[in-house]
N, C-alpha and C positions, 0 to 999 in steps of 0.2 A: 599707923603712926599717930592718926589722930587722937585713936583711943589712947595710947599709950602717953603724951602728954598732958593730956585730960586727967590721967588715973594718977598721974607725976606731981603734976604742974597746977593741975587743977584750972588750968587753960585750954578755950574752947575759942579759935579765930570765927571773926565776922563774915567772911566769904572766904570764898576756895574760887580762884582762876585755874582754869582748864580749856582742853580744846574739845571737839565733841566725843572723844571717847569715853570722856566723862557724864555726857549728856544723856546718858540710858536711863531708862521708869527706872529701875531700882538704886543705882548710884543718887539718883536727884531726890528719891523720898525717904532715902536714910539722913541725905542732909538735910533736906528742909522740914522734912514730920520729926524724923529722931532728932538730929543734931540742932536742928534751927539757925543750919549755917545760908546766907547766904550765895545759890552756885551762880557765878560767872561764869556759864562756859554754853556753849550750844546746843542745845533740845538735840538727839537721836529721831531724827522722826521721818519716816517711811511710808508715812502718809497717803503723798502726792501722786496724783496719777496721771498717767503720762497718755492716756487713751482720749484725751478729752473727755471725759468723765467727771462727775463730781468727784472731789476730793473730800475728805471729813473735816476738811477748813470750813465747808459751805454748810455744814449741820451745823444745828444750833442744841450745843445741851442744856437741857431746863434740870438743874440739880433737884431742886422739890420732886417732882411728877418723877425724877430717873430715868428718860429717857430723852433720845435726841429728835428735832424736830427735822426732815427734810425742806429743801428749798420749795418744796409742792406744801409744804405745811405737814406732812402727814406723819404718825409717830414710827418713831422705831424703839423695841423694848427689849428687856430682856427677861420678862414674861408676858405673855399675852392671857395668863388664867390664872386664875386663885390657886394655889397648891396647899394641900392639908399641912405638909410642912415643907418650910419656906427656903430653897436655894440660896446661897450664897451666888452661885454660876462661876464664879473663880475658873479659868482654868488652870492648866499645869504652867502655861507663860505668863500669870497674875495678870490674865487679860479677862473683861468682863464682855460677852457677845449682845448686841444689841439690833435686833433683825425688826425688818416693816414688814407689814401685813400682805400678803399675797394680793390678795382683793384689793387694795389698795392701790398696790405696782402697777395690776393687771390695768387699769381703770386711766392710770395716771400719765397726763401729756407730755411728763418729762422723765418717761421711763427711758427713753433713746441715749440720752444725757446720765441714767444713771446706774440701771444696773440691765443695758441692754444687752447680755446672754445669759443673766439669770429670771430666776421669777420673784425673785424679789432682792432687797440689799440689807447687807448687813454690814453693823461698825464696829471693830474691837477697841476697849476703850483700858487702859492701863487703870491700876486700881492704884498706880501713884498721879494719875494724870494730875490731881490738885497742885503736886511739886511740879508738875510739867509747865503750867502754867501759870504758875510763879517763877518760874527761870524766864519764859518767853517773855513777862510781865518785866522784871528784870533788865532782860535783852534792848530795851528802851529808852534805859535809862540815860544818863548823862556818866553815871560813874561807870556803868558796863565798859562804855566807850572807853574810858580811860583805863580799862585792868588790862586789855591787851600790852599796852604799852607797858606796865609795871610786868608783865606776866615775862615781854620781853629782855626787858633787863635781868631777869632771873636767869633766863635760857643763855642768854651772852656768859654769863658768868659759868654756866655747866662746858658752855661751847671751848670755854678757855680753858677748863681745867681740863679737857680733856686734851684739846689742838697744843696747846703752850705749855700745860706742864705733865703733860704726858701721861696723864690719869685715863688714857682709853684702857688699859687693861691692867689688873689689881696687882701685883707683885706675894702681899701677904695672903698668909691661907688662914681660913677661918672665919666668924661672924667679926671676932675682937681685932684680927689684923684687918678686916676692910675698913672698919672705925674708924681703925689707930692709922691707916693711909688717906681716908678721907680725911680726917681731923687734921693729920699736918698738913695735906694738898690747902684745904680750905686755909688753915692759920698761913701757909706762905703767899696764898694769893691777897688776903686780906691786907699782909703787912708791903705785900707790890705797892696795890691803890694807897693804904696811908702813907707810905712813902712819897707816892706823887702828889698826894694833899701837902706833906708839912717841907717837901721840898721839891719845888716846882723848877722845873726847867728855865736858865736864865733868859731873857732875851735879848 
């Protein structure tokens, strides 16, 4: 819909409100790398670990070097050697692997804490993570707070046309008759509310 506006209209909106099904790595880096929209809606992240364990909240990534820092200091990469030619490491989920050194784990006093039934840890790291965390950056703001509330108002009005004027299921067949049935549902809800605008209930 976006594009087809866009290609139309030559209109591109400022943010998109959404809930987190819209917060997936690939949904959030087509808007914010391609689109340069704006997402309101909530990060997809699966992160968190529920063992007591570190979680990849607690690594720190150094973009320069490309790798993450452990809370022990120690790196985690996604190569450990010079290679004659050079991986991209992508895998098939656009996720990038980034593992710490064995000798490292082995050694380290807060291996219990982190990756205690492996021999060492590893973090997959999304190759849109940048839009990831510009949505969470986002997520702070003072206007985030405010787009639920407008996102609201949107959802009241689908709730009506379906509850009050009996739009839960289509009547016409076809792409052009769900249009031509959305298009009058919406024009006679519209002319409800201005109704109630330019003539208000006496008191």
């Amino acid at each position: 819909m976006i594009d087809r506006v866009e290609r139309q209209w030559d209109l591109t909106p400022r943010k998109l409100v959404g809930d987190t099904a819209y917060g997936t790595a690939a949904l959030l880096g087509w808007m914010v790398e391609e689109k340069h929209i704006e997402p309101h809606v909530s990060v997809w992240d699966k992160t968190t670990r529920k063992d007591n364990t570190f979680s990849r909240s607690e690594f720190i990534w150094d973009e320069q070097a490309n790798e993450y820092r452990c809370p022990a200091g120690n790196a985690l990469r996604s190569d450990w050697r010079p290679l004659k030619n050079p991986r991209t490491h992508i895998t098939k989920a656009d996720t990038i692997v980034y593992r710490s050194s064995e000798k490292n784990c082995s050694h380290c006093s807060m291996k219990h804490q982190c990756c205690p039934n492996m021999s060492f840890r590893k973090i997959t790291r999304s190759i849109h993570e940048a839009a990831r965390d510009e949505a969470r950056r986002i997520a702070t703001t003072q206007e985030y707070r405010q787009s639920p509330r407008q996102r609201k108002k949107v959802e009241m009005l689908f709730a009506h046309l379906k509850r009050i004027l009996k739009l839960h299921r289509l009547r016409l067949r076809g792409p052009n008759g769900a249009h031509d049935e959305f298009l009058m549902a919406a024009t006679a809800q519209n002319l409800r509310r201005m109704a109630k605008w330019l003539m208000p209930a006496s008191r």
